[in-house]
PDB file with one MODEL, atoms N, CA, C and O in Angstrom:
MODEL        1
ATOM      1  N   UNK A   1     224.252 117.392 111.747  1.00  0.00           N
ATOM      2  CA  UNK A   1     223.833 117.246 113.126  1.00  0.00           C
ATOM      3  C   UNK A   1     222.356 116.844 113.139  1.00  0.00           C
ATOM      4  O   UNK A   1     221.394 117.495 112.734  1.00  0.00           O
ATOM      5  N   UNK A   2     222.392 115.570 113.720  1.00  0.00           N
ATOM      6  CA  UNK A   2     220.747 115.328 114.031  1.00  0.00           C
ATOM      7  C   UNK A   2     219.972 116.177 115.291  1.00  0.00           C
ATOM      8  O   UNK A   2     220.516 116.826 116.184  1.00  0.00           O
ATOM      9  N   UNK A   3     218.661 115.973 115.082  1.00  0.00           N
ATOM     10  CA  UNK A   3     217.732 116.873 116.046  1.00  0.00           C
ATOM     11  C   UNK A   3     217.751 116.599 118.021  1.00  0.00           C
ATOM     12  O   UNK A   3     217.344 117.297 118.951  1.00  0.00           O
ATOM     13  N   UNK A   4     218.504 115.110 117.947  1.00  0.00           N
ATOM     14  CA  UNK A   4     219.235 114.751 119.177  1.00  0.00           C
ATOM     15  C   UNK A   4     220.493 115.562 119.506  1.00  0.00           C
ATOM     16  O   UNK A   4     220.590 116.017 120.646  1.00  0.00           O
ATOM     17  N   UNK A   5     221.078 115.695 118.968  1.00  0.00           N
ATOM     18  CA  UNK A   5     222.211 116.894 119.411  1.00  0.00           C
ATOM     19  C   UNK A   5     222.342 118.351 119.759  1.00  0.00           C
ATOM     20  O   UNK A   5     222.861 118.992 120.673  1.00  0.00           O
ATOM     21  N   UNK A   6     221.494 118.684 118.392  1.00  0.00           N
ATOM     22  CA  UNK A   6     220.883 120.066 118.704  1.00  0.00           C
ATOM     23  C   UNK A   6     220.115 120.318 119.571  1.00  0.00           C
ATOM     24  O   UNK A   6     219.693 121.468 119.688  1.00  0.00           O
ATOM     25  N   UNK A   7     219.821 119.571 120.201  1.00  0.00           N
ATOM     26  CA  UNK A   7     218.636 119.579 121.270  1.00  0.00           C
ATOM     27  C   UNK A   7     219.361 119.647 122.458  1.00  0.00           C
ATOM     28  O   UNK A   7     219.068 120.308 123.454  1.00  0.00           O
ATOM     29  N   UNK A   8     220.354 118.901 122.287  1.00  0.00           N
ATOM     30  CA  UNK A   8     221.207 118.752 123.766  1.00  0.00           C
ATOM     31  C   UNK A   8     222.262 120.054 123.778  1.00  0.00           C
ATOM     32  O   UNK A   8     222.575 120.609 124.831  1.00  0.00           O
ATOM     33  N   UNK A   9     222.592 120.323 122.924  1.00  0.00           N
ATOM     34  CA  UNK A   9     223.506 121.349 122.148  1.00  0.00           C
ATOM     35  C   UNK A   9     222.599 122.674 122.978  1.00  0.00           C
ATOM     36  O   UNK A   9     223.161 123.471 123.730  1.00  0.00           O
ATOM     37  N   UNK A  10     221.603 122.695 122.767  1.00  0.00           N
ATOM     38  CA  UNK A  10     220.695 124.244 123.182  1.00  0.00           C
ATOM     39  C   UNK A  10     220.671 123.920 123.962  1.00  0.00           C
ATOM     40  O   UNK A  10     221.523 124.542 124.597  1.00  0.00           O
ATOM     41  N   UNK A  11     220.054 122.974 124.793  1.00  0.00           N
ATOM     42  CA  UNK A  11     219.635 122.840 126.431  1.00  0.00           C
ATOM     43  C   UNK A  11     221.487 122.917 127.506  1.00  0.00           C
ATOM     44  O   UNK A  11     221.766 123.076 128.695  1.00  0.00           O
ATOM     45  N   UNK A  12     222.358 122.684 126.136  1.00  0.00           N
ATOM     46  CA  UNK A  12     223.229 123.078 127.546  1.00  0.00           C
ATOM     47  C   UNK A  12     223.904 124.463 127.235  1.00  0.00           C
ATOM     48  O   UNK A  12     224.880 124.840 127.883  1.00  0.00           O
ATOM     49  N   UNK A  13     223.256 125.337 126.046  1.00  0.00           N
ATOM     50  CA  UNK A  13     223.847 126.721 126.332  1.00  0.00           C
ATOM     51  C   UNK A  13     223.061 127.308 126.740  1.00  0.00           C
ATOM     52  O   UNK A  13     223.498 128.330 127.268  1.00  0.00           O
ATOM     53  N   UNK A  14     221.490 127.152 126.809  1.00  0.00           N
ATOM     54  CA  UNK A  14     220.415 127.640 127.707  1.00  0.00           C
ATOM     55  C   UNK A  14     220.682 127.109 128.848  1.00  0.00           C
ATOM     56  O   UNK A  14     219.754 127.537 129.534  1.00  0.00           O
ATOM     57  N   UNK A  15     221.227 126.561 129.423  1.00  0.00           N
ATOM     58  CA  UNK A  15     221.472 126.224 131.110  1.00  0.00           C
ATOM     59  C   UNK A  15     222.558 127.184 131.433  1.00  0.00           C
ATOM     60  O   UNK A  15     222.236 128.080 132.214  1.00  0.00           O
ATOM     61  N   UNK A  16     223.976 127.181 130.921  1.00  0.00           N
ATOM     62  CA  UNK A  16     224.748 127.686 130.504  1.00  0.00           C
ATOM     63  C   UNK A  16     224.322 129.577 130.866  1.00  0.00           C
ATOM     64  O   UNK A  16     224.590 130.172 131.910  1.00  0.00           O
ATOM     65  N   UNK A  17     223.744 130.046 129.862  1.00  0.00           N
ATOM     66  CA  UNK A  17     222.808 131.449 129.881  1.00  0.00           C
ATOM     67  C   UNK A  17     222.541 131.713 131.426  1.00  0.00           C
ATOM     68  O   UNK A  17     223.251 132.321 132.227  1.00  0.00           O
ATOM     69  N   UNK A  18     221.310 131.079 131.618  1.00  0.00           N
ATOM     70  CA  UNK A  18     220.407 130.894 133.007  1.00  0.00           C
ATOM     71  C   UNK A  18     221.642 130.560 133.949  1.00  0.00           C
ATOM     72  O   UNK A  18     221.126 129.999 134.916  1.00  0.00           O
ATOM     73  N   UNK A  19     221.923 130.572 133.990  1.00  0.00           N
ATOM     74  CA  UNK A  19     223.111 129.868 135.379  1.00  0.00           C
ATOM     75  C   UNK A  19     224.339 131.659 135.471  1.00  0.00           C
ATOM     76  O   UNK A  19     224.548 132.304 136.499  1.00  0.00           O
ATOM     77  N   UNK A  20     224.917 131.992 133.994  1.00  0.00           N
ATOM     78  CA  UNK A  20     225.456 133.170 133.630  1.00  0.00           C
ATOM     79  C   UNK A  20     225.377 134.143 133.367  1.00  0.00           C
ATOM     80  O   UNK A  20     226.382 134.848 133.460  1.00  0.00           O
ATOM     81  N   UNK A  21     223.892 134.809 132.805  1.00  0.00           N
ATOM     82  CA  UNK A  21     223.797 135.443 132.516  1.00  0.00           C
ATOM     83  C   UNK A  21     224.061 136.991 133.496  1.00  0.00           C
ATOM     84  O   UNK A  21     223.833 136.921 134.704  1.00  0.00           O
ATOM     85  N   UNK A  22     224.441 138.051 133.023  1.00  0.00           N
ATOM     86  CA  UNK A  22     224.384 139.420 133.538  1.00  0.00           C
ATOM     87  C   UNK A  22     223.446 140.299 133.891  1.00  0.00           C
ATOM     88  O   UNK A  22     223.631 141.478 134.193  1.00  0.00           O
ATOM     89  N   UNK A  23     222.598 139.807 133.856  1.00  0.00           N
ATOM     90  CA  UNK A  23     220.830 140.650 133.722  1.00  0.00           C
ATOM     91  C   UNK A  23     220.315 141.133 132.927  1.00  0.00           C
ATOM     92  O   UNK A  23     220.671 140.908 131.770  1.00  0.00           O
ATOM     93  N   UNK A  24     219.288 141.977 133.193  1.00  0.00           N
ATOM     94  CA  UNK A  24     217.988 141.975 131.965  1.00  0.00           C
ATOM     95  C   UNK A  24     218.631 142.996 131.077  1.00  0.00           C
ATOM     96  O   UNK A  24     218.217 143.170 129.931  1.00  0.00           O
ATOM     97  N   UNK A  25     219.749 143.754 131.634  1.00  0.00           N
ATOM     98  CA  UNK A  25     220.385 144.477 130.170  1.00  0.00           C
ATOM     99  C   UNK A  25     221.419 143.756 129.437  1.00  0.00           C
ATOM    100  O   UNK A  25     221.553 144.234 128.310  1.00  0.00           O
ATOM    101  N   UNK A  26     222.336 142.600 129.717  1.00  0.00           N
ATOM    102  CA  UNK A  26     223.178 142.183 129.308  1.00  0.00           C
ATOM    103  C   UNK A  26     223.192 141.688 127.695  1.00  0.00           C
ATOM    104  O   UNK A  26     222.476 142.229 126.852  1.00  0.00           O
ATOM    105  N   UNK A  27     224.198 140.478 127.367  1.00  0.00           N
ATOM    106  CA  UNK A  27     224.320 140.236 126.396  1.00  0.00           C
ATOM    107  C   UNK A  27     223.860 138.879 126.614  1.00  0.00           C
ATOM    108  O   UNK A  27     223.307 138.350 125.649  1.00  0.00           O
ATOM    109  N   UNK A  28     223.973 138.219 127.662  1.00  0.00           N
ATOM    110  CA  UNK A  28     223.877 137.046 127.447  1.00  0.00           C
ATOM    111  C   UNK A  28     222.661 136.284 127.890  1.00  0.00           C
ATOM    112  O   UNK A  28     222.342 135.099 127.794  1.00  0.00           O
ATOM    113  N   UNK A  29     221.855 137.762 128.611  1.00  0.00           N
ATOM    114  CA  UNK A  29     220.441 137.324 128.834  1.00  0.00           C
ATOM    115  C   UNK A  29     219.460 137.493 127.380  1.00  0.00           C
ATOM    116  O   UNK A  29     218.541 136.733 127.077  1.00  0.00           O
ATOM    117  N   UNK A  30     219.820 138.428 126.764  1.00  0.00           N
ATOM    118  CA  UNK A  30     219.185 138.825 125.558  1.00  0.00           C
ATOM    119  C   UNK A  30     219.427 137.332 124.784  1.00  0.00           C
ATOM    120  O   UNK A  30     218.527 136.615 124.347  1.00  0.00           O
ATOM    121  N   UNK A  31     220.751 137.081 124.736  1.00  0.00           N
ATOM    122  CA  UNK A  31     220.672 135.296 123.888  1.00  0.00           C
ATOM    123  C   UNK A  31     219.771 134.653 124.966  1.00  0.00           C
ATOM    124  O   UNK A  31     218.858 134.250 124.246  1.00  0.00           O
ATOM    125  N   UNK A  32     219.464 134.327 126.106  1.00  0.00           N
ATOM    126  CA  UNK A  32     218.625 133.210 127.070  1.00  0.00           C
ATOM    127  C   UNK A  32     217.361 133.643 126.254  1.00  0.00           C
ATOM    128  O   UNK A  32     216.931 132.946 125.336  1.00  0.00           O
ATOM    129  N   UNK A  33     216.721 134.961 126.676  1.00  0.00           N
ATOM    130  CA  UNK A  33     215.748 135.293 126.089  1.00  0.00           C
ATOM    131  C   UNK A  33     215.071 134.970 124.503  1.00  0.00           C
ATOM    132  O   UNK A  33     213.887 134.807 124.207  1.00  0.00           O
ATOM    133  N   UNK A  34     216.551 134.941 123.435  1.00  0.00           N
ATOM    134  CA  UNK A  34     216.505 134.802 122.134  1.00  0.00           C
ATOM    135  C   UNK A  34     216.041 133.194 122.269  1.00  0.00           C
ATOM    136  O   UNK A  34     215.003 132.807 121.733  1.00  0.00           O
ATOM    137  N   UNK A  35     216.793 132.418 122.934  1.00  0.00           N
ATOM    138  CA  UNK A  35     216.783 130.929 122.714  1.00  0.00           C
ATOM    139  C   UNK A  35     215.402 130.367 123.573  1.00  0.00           C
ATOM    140  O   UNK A  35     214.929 129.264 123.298  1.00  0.00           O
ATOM    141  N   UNK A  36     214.937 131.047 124.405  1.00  0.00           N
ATOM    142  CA  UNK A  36     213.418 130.992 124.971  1.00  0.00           C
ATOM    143  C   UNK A  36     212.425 130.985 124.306  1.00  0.00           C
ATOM    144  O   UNK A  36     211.377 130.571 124.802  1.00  0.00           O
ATOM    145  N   UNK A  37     212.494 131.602 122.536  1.00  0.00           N
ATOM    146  CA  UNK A  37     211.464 131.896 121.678  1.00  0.00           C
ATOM    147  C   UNK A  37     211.794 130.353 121.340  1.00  0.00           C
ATOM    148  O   UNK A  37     210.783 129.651 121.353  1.00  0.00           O
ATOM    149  N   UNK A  38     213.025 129.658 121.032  1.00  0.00           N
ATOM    150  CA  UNK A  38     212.391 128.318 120.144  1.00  0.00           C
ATOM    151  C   UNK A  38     212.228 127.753 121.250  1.00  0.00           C
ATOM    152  O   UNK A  38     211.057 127.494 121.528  1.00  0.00           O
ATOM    153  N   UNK A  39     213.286 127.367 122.248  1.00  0.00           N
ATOM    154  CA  UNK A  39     213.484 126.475 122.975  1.00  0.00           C
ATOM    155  C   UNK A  39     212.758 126.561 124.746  1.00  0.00           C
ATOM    156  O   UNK A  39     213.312 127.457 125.382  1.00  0.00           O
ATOM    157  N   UNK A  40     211.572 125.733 125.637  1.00  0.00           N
ATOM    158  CA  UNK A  40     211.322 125.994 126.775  1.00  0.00           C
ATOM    159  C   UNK A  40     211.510 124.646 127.425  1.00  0.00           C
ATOM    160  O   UNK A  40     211.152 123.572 126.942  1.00  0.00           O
ATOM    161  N   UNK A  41     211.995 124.796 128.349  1.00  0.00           N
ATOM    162  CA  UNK A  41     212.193 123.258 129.305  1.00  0.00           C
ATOM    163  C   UNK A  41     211.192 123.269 129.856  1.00  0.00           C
ATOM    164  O   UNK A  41     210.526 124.285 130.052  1.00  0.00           O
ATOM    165  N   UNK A  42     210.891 122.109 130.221  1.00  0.00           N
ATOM    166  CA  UNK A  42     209.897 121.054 130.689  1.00  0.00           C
ATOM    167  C   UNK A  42     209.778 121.411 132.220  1.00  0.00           C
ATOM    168  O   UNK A  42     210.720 121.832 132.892  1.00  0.00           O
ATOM    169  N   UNK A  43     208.432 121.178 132.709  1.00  0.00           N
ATOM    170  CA  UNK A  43     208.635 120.965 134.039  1.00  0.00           C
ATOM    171  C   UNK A  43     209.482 120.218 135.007  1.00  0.00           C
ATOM    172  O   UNK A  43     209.789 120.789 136.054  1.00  0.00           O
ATOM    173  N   UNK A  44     209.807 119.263 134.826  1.00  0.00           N
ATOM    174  CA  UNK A  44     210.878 118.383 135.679  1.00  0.00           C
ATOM    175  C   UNK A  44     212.158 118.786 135.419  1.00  0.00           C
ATOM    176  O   UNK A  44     213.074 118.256 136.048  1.00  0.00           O
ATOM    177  N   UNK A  45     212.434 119.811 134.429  1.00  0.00           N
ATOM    178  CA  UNK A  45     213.715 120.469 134.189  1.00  0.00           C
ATOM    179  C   UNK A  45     214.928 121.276 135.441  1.00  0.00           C
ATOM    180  O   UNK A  45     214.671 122.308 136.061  1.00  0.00           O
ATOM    181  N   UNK A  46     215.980 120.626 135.533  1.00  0.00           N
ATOM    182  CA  UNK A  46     216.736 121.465 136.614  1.00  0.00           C
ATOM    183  C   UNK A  46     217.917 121.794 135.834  1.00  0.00           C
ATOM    184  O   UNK A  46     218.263 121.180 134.825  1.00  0.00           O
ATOM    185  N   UNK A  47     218.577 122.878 136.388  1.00  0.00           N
ATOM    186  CA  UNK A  47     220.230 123.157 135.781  1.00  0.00           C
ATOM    187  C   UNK A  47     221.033 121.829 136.346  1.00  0.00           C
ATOM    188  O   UNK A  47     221.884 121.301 135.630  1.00  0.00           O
ATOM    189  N   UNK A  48     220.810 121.450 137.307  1.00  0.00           N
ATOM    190  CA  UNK A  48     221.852 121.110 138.111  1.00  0.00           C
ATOM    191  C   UNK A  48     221.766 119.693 137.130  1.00  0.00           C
ATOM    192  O   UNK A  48     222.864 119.290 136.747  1.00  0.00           O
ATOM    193  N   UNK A  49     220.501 118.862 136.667  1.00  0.00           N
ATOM    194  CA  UNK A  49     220.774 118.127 136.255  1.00  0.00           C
ATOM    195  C   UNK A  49     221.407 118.244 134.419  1.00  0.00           C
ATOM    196  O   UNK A  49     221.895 117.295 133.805  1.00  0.00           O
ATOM    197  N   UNK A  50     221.223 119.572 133.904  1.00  0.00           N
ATOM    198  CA  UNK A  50     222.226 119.436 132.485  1.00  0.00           C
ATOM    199  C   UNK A  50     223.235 119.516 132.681  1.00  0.00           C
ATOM    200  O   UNK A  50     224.002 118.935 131.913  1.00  0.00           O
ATOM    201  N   UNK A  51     223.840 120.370 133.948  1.00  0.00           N
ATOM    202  CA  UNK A  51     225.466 120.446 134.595  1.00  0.00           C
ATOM    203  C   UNK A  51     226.075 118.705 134.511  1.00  0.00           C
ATOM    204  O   UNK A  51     227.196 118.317 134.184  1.00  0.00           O
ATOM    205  N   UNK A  52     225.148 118.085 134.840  1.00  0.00           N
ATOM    206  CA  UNK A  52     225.630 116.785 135.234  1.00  0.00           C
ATOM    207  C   UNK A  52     225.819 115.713 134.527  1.00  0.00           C
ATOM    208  O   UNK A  52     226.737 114.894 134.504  1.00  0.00           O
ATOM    209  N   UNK A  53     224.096 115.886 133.509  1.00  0.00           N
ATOM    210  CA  UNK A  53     224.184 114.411 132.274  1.00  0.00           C
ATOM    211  C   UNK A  53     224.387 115.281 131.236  1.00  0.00           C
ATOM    212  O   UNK A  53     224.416 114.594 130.215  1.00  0.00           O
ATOM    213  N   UNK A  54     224.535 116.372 130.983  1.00  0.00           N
ATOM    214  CA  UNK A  54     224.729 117.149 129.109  1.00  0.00           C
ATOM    215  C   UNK A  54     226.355 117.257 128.986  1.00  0.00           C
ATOM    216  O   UNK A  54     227.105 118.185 129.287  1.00  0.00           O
ATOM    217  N   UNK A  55     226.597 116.092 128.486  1.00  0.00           N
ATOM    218  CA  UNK A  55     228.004 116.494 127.580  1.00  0.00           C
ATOM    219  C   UNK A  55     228.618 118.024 127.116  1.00  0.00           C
ATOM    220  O   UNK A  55     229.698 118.597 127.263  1.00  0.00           O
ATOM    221  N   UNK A  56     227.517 118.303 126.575  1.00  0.00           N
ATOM    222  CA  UNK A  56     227.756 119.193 125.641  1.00  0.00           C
ATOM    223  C   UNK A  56     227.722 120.848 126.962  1.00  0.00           C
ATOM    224  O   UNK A  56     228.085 121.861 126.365  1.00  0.00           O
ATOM    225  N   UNK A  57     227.446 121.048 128.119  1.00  0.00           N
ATOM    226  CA  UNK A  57     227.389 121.281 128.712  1.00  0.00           C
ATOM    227  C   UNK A  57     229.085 122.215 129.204  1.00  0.00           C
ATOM    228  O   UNK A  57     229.404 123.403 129.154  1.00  0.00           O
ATOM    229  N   UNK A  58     229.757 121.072 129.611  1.00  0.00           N
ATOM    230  CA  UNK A  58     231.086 121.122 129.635  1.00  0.00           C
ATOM    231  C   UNK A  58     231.821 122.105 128.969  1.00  0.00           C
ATOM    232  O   UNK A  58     232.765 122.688 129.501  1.00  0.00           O
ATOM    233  N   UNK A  59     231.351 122.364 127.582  1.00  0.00           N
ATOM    234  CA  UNK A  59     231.987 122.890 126.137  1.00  0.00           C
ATOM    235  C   UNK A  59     231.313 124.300 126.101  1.00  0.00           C
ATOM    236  O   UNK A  59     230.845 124.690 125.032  1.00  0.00           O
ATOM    237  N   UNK A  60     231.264 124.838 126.869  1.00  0.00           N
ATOM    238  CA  UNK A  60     230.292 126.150 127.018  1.00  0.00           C
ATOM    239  C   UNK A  60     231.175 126.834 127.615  1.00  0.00           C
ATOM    240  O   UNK A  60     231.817 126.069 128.334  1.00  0.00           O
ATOM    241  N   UNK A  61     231.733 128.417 127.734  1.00  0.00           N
ATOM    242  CA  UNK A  61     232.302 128.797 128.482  1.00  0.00           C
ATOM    243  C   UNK A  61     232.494 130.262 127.841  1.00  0.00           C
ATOM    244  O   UNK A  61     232.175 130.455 126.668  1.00  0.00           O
ATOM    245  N   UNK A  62     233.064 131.363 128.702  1.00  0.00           N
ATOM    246  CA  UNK A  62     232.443 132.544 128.854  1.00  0.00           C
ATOM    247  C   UNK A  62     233.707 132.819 126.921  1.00  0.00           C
ATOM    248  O   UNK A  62     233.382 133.728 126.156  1.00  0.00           O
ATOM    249  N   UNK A  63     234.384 132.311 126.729  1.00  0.00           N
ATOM    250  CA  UNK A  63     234.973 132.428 125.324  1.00  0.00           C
ATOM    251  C   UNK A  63     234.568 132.254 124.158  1.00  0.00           C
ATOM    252  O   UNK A  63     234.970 132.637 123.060  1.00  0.00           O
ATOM    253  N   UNK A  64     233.249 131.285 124.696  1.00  0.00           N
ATOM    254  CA  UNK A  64     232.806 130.368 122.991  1.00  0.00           C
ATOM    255  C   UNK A  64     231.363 130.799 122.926  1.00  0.00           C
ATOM    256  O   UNK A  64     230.977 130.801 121.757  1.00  0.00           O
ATOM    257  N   UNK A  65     230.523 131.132 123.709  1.00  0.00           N
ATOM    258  CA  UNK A  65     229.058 131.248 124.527  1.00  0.00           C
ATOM    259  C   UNK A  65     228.840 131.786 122.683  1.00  0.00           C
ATOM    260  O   UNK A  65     228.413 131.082 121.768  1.00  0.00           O
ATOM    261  N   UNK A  66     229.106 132.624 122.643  1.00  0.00           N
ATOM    262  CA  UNK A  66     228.678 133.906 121.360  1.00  0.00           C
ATOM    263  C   UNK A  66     228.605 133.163 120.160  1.00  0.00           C
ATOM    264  O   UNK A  66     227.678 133.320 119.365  1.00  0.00           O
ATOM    265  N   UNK A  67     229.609 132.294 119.969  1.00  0.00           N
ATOM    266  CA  UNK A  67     229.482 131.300 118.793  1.00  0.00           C
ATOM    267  C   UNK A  67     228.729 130.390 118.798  1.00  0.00           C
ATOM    268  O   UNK A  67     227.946 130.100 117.894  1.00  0.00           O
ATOM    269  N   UNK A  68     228.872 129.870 119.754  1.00  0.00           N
ATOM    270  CA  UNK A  68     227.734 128.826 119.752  1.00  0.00           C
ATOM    271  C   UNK A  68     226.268 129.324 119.694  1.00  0.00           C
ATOM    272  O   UNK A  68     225.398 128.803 118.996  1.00  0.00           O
ATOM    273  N   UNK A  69     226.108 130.303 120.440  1.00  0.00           N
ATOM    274  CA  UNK A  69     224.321 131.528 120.254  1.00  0.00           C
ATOM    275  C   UNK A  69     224.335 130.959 118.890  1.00  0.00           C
ATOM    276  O   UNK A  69     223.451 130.176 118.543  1.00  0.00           O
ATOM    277  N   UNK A  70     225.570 131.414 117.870  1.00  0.00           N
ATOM    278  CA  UNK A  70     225.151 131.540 116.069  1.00  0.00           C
ATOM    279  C   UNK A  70     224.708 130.600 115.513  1.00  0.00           C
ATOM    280  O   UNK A  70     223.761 130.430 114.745  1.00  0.00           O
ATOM    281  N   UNK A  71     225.785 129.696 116.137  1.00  0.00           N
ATOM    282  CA  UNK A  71     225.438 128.486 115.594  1.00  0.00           C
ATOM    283  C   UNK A  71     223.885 127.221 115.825  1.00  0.00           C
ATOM    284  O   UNK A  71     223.221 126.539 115.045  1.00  0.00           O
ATOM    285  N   UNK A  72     223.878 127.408 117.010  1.00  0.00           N
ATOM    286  CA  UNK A  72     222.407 127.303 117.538  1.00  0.00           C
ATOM    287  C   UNK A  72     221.050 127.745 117.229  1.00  0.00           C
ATOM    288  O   UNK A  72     220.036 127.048 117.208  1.00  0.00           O
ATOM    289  N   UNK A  73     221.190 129.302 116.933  1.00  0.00           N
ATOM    290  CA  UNK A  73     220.228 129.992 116.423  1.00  0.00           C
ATOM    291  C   UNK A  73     220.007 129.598 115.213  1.00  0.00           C
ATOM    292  O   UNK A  73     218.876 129.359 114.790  1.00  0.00           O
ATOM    293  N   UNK A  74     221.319 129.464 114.371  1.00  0.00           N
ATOM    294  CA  UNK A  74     220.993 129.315 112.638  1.00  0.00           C
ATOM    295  C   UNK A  74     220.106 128.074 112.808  1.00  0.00           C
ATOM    296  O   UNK A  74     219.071 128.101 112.142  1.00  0.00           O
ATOM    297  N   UNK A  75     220.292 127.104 113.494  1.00  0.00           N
ATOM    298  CA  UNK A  75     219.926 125.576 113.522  1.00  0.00           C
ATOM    299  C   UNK A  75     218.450 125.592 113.707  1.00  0.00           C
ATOM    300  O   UNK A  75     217.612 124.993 113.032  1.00  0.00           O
ATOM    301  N   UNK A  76     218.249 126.450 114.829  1.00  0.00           N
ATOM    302  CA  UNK A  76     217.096 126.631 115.112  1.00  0.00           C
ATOM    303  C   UNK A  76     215.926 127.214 113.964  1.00  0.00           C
ATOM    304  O   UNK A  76     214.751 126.848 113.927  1.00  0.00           O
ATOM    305  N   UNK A  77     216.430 127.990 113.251  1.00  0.00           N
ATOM    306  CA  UNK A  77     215.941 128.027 112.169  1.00  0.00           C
ATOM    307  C   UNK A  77     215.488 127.063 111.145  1.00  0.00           C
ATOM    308  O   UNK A  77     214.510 127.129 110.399  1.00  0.00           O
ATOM    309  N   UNK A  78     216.231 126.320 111.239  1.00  0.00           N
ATOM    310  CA  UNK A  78     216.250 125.238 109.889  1.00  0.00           C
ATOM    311  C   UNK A  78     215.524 123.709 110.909  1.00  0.00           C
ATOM    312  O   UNK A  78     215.520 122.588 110.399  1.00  0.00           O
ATOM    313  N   UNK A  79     215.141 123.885 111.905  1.00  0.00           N
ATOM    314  CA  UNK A  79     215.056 122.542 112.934  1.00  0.00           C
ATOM    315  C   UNK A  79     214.228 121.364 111.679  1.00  0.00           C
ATOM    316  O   UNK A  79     214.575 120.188 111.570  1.00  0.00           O
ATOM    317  N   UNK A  80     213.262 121.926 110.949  1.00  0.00           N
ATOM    318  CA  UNK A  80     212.600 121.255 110.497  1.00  0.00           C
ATOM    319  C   UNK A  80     213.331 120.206 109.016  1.00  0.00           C
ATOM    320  O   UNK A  80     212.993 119.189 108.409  1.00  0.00           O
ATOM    321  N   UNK A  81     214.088 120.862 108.982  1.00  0.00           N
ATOM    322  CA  UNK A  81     214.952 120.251 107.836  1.00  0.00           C
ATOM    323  C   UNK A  81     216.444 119.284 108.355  1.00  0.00           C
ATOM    324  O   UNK A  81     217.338 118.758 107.691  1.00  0.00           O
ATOM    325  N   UNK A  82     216.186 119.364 109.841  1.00  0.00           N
ATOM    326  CA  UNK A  82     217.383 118.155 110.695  1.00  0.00           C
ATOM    327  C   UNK A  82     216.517 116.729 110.418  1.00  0.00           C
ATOM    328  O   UNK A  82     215.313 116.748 110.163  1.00  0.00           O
ATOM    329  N   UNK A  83     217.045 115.913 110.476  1.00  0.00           N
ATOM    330  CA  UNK A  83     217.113 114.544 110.766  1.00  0.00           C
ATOM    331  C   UNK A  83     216.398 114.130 112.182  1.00  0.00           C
ATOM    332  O   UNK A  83     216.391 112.956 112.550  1.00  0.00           O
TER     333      UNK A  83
ENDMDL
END
């Protein structure tokens, strides 16, 4: 996976999070929060627009959310060694 995917890949399970999450005790704010340390959107940033142009967006859902955190996170780790 190049650093274009992963990029789009996080920004639509961090929209994903932010849009779902349960609150400041939950599980899935603690991942928003986790993915806030690598990842911060931009000022001109809206949900409504990753709902709309992020592919990857779509593929998010309250079944897979947890796997994808793993898989994301590991990535995030290694960002410097993507393509």
């Amino acid at each position: 996976m190049d650093k274009s995917e992963a990029f789009d890949r996080v920004e639509a399970l961090y929209t994903w999070l932010t849009l779902n999450h349960d609150g400041q005790t939950g599980d899935r704010y603690q991942a928003l929060s986790d993915l806030g340390d690598s990842f911060t959107p931009g000022m001109g940033w809206r949900e409504s627009d990753v709902e709309k142009n992020n592919p990857h967006y779509s593929e998010i859902s309250e079944s897979n959310w947890v796997g994808e955190f793993e898989v994301l996170t590991d990535l995030l780790s290694k960002w410097d060694d993507l393509d």
